[in-house]
Each structure stands twice: as structure tokens, then as C-alpha cells.
OpenMM code with the backbone's topology and positions (N, CA, C; nanometers):
from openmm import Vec3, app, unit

residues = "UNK UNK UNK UNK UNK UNK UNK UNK UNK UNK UNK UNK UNK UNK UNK UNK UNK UNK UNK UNK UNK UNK UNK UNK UNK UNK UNK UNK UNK UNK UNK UNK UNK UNK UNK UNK UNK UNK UNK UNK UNK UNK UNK UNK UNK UNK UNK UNK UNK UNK UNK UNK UNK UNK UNK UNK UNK UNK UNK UNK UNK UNK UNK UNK UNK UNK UNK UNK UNK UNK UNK UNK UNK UNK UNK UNK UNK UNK UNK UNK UNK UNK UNK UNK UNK UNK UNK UNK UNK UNK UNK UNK UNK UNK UNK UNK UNK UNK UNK UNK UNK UNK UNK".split()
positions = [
    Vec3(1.8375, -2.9265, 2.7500),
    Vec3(1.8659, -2.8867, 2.6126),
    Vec3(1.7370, -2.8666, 2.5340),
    Vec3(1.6351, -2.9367, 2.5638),
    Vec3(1.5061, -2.9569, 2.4521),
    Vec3(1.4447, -2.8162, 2.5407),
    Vec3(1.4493, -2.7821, 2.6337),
    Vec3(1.4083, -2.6562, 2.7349),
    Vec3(1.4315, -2.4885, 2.6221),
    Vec3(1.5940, -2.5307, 2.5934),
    Vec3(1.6169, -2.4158, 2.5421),
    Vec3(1.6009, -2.4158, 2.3815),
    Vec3(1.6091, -2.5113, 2.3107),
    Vec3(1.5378, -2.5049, 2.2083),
    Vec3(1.3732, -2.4664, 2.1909),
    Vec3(1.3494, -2.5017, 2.2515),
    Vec3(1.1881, -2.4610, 2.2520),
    Vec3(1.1567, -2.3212, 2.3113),
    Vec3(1.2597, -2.2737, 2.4076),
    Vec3(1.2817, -2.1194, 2.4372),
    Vec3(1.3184, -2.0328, 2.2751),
    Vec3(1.4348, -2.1330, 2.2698),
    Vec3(1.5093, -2.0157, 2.1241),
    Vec3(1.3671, -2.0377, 2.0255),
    Vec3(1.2867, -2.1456, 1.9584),
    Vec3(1.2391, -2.0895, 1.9056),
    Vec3(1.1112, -2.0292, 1.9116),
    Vec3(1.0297, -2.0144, 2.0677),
    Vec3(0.9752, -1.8970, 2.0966),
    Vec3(0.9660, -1.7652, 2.0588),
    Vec3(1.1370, -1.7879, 2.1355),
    Vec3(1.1693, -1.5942, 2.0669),
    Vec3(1.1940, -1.5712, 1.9731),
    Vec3(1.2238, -1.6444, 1.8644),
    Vec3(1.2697, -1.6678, 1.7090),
    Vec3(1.1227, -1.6314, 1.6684),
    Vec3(1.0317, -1.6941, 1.6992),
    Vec3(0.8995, -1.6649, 1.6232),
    Vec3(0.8160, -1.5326, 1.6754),
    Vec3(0.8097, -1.5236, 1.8489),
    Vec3(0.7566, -1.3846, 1.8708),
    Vec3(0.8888, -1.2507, 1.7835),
    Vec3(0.9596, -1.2915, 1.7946),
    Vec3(1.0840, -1.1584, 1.7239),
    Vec3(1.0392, -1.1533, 1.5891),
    Vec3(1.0206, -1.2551, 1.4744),
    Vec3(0.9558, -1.2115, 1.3655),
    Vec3(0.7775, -1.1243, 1.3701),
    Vec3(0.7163, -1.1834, 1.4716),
    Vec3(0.6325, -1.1309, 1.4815),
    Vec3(0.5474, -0.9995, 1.5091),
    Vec3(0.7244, -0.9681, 1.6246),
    Vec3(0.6957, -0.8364, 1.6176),
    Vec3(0.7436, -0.7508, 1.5398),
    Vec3(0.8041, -0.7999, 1.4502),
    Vec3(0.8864, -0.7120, 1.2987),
    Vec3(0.8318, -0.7111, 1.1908),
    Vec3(0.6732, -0.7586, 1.1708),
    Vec3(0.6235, -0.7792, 1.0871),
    Vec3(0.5779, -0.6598, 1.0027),
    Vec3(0.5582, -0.6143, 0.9176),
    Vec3(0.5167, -0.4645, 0.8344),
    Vec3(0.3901, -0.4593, 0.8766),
    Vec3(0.2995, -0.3694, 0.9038),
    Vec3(0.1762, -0.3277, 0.9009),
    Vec3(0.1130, -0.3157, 0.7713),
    Vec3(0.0279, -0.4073, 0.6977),
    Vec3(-0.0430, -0.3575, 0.5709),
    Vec3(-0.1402, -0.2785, 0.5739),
    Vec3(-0.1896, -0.1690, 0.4900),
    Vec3(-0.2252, -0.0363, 0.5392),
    Vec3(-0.3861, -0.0335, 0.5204),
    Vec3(-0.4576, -0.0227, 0.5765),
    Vec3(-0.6242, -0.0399, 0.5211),
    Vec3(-0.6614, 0.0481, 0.3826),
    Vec3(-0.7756, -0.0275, 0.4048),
    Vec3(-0.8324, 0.0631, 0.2343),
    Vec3(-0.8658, 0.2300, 0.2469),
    Vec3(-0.9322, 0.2269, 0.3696),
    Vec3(-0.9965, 0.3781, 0.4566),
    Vec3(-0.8516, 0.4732, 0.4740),
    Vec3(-0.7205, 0.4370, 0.5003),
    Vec3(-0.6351, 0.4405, 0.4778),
    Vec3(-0.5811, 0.5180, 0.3094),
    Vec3(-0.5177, 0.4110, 0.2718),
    Vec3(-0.5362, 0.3969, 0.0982),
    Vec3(-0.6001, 0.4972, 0.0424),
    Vec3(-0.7348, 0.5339, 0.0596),
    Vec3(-0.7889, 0.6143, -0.0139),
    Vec3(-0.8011, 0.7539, 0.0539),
    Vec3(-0.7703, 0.7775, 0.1907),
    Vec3(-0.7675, 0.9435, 0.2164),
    Vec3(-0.6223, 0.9254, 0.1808),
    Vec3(-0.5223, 0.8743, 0.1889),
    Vec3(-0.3540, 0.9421, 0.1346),
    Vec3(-0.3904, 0.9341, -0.0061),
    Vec3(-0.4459, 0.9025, -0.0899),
    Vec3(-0.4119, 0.8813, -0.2322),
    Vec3(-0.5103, 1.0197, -0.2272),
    Vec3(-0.6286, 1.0665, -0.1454),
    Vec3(-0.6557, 1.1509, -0.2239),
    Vec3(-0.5594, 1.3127, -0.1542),
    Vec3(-0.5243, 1.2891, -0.0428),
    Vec3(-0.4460, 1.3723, -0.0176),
    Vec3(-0.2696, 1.3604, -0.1222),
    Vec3(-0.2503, 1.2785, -0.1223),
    Vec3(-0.1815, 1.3045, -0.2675),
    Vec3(-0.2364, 1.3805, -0.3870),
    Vec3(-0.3235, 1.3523, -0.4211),
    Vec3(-0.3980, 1.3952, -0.5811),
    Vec3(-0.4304, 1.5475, -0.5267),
    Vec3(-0.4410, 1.6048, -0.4433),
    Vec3(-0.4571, 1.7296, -0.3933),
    Vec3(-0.2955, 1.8252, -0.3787),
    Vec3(-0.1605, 1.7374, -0.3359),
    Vec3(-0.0545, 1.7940, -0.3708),
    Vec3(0.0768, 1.6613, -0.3373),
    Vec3(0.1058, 1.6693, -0.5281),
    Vec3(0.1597, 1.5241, -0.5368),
    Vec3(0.2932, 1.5383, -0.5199),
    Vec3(0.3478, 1.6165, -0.4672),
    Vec3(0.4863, 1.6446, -0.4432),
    Vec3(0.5666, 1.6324, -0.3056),
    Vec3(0.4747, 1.5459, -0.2550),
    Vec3(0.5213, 1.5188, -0.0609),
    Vec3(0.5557, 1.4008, -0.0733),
    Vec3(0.6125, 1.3324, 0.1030),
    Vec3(0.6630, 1.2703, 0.0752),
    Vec3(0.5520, 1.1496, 0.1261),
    Vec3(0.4399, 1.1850, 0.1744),
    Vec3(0.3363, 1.1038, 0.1410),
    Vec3(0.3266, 0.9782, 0.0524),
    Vec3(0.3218, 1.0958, -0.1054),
    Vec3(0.3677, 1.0042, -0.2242),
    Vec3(0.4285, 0.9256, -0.2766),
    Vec3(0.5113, 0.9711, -0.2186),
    Vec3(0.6574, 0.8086, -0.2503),
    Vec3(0.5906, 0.7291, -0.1493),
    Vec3(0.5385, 0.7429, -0.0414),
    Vec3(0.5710, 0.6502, 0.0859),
    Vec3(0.4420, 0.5532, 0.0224),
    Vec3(0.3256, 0.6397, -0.0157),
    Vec3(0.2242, 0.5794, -0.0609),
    Vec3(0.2292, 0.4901, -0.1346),
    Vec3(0.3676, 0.5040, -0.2837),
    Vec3(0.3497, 0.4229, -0.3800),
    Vec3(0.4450, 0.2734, -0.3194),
    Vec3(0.5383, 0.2610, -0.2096),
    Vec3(0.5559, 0.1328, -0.1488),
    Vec3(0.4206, 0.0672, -0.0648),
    Vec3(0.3715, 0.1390, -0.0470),
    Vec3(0.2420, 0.0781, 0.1018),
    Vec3(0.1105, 0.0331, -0.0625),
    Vec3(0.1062, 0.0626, -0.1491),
    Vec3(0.0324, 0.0012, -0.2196),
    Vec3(0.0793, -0.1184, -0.3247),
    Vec3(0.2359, -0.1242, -0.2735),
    Vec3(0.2976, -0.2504, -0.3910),
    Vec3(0.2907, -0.3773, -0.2396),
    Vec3(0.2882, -0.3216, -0.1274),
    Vec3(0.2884, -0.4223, -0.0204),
    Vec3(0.1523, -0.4853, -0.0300),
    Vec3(0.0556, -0.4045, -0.0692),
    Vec3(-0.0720, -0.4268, -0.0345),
    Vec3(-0.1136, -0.5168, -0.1446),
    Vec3(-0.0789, -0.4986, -0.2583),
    Vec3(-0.0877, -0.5604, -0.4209),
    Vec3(-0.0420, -0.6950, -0.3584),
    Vec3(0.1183, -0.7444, -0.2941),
    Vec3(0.1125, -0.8368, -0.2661),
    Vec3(0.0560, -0.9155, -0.1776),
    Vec3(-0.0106, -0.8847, -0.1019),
    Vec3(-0.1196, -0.9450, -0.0382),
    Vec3(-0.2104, -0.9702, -0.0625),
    Vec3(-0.3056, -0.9020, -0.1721),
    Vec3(-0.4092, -0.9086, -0.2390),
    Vec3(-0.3987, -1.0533, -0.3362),
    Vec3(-0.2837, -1.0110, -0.4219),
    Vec3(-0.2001, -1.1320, -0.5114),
    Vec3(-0.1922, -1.2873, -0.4453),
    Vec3(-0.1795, -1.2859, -0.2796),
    Vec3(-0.1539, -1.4068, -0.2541),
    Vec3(-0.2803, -1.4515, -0.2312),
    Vec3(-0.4203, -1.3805, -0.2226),
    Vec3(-0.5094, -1.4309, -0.1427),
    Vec3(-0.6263, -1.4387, -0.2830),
    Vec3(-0.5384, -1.4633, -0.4518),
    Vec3(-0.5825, -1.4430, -0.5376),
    Vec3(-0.7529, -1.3069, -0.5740),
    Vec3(-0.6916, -1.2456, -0.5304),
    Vec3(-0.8065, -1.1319, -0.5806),
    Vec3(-0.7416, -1.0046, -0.6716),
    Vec3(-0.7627, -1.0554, -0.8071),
    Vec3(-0.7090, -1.0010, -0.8953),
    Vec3(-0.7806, -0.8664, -0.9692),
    Vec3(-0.9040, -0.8772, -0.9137),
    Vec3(-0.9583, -0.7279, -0.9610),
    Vec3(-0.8956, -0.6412, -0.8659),
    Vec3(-0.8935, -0.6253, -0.7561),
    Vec3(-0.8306, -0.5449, -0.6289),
    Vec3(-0.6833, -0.5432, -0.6683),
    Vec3(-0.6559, -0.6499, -0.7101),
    Vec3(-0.4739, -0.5990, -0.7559),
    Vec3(-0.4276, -0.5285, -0.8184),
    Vec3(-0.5627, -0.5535, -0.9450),
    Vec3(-0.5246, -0.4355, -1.0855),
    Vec3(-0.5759, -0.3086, -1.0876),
    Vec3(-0.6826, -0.2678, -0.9514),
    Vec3(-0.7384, -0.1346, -0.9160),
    Vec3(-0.6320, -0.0824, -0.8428),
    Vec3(-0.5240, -0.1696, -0.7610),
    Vec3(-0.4317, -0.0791, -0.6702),
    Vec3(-0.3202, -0.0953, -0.7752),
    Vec3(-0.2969, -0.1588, -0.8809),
    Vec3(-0.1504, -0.1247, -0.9867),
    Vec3(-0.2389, 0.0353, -1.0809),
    Vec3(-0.3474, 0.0339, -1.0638),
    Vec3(-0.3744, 0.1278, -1.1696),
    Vec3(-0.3809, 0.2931, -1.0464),
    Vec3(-0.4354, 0.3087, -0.9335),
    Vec3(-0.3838, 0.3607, -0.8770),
    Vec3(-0.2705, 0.4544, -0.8218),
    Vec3(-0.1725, 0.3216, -0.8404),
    Vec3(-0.0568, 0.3129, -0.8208),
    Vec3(0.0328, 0.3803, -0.9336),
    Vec3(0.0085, 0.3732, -1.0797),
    Vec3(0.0390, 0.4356, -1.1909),
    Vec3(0.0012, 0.5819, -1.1929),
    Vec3(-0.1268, 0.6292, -1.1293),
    Vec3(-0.1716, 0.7849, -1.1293),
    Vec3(-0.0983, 0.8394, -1.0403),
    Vec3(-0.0846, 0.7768, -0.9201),
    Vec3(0.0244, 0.8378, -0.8220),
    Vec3(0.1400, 0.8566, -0.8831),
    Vec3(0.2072, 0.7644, -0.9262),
    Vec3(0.3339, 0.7952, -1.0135),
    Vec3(0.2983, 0.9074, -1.1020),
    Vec3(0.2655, 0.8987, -1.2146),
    Vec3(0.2180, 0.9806, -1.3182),
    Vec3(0.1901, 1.1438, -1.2307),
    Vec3(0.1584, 1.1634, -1.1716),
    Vec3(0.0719, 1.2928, -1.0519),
    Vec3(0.2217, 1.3284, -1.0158),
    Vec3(0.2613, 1.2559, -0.9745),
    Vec3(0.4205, 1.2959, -0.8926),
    Vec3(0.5198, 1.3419, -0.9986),
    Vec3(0.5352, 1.2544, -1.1150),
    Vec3(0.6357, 1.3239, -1.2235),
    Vec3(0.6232, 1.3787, -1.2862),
    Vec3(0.4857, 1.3502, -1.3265),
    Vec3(0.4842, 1.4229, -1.4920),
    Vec3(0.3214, 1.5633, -1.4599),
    Vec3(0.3116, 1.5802, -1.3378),
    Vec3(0.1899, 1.6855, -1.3398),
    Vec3(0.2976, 1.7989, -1.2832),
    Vec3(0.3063, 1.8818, -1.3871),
    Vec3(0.3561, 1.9899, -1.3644),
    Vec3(0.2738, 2.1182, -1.3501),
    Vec3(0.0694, 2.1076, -1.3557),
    Vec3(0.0012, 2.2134, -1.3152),
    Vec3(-0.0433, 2.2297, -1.1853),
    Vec3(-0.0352, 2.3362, -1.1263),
    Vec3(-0.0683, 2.3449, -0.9931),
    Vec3(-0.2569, 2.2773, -0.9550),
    Vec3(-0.3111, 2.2808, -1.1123),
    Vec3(-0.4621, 2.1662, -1.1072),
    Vec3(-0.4716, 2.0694, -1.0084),
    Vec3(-0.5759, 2.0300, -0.9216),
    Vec3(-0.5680, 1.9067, -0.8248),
    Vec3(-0.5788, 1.7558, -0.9588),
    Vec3(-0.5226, 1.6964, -0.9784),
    Vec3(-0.5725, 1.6029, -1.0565),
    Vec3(-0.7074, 1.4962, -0.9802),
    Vec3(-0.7534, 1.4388, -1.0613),
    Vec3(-0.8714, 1.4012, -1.0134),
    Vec3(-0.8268, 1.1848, -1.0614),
    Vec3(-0.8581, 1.1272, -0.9755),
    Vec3(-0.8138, 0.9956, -1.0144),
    Vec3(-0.9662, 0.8879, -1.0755),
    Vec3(-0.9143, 0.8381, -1.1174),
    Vec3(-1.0236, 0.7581, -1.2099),
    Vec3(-1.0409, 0.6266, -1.1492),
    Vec3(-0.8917, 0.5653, -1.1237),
    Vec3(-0.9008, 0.4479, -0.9952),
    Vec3(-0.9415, 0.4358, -0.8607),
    Vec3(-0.9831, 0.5558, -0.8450),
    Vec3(-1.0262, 0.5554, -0.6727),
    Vec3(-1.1921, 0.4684, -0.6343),
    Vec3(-1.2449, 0.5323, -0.7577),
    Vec3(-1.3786, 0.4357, -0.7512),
    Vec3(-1.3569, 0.2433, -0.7731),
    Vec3(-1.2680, 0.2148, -0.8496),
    Vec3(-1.2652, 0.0801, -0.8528),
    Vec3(-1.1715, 0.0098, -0.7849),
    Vec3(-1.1322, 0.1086, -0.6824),
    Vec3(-1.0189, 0.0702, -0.5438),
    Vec3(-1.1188, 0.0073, -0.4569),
    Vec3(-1.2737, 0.1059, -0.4562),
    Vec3(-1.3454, 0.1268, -0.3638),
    Vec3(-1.4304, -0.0023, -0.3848),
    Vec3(-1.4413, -0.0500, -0.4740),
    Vec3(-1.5698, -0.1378, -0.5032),
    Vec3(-1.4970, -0.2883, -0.5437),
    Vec3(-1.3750, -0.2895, -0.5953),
    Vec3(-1.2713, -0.4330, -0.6228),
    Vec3(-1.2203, -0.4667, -0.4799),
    Vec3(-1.1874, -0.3352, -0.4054),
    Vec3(-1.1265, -0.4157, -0.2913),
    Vec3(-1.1778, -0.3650, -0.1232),
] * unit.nanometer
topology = app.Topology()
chain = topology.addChain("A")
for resn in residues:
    res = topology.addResidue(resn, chain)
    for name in ("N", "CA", "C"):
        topology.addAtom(name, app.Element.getBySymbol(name[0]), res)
């Protein structure tokens, strides 16, 4: 009995392990955000603005709060780029430099 408990929770822990989300690098992060800001209407963009609220929370737990508030501000131009830029203009982001240097 103590055999298969210690089996079940083996696989209980490798099975979460292998289901775990991938958090996305910064090198990452910053060619999709700028391939967003080049054309904010893919689906890149949406996908981008979850992979940087995952990343916020990780940042958040490991208390580094300048890096949190460079990827929420980020994270707001992407939004903003996606709804409300209705010129075919590349927009140009202002958070990308303090993505680069906070986190």
C-alpha cells in the first residue's frame, strides 16, 4: 500500500509538472511586442497581452516591482495599439526601453 502511494504521488507531481505554462522570455517579449506595434491587429496581440499578465505574475511573486510596472505599462500600449489605433502609422512604444532595463 505505502508502494502505491508513493507511486500515485510521483505521477501526481511529474503530471503537474508536465502541465506547467511556459513563461515567455524577455528576448521573446520584446520582438512580439514589437512585431505587434508594426501591425496590431493579429492574433499575436491578444496572445501577447495574456503571456505578459503571466509574466507580471511572476515578476510580482519574486517582488520586482519596477519590471511589473514596465510590463503593465507595455501591456496598456498593446491594448491601446489594438483598439483604439485606427492609422495604418506603425506606432512606436515608449515602454519597450524600460521593459529592457527594469527587467
Amino acid at each position: 500500500m505505502k508502494f502505491l502511494t508513493i507511486l500515485f504521488l510521483k505521477f501526481l507531481l511529474l503530471s503537474n509538472f508536465l502541465l506547467a505554462e511556459t513563461i515567455p522570455t524577455k528576448s521573446k517579449i520584446l520582438k512580439l511586442s514589437s512585431d505587434c506595434f508594426k501591425d496590431s491587429r493579429t492574433q499575436v496581440c491578444k496572445e501577447l497581452v495574456s503571456e505578459l499578465e503571466k509574466l507580471q505574475l511572476v515578476v510580482f511573486d519574486q517582488n520586482r516591482f519596477k519590471c511589473q510596472s514596465s510590463l503593465l505599462g507595455l501591456q496598456t500600449e498593446i491594448i491601446e495599439a489594438y483598439f483604439f489605433n485606427n492609422s495604418s502609422n506603425e506606432t512606436i512604444s515608449l515602454m519597450l526601453p524600460y521593459v529592457i532595463k527594469n527587467c
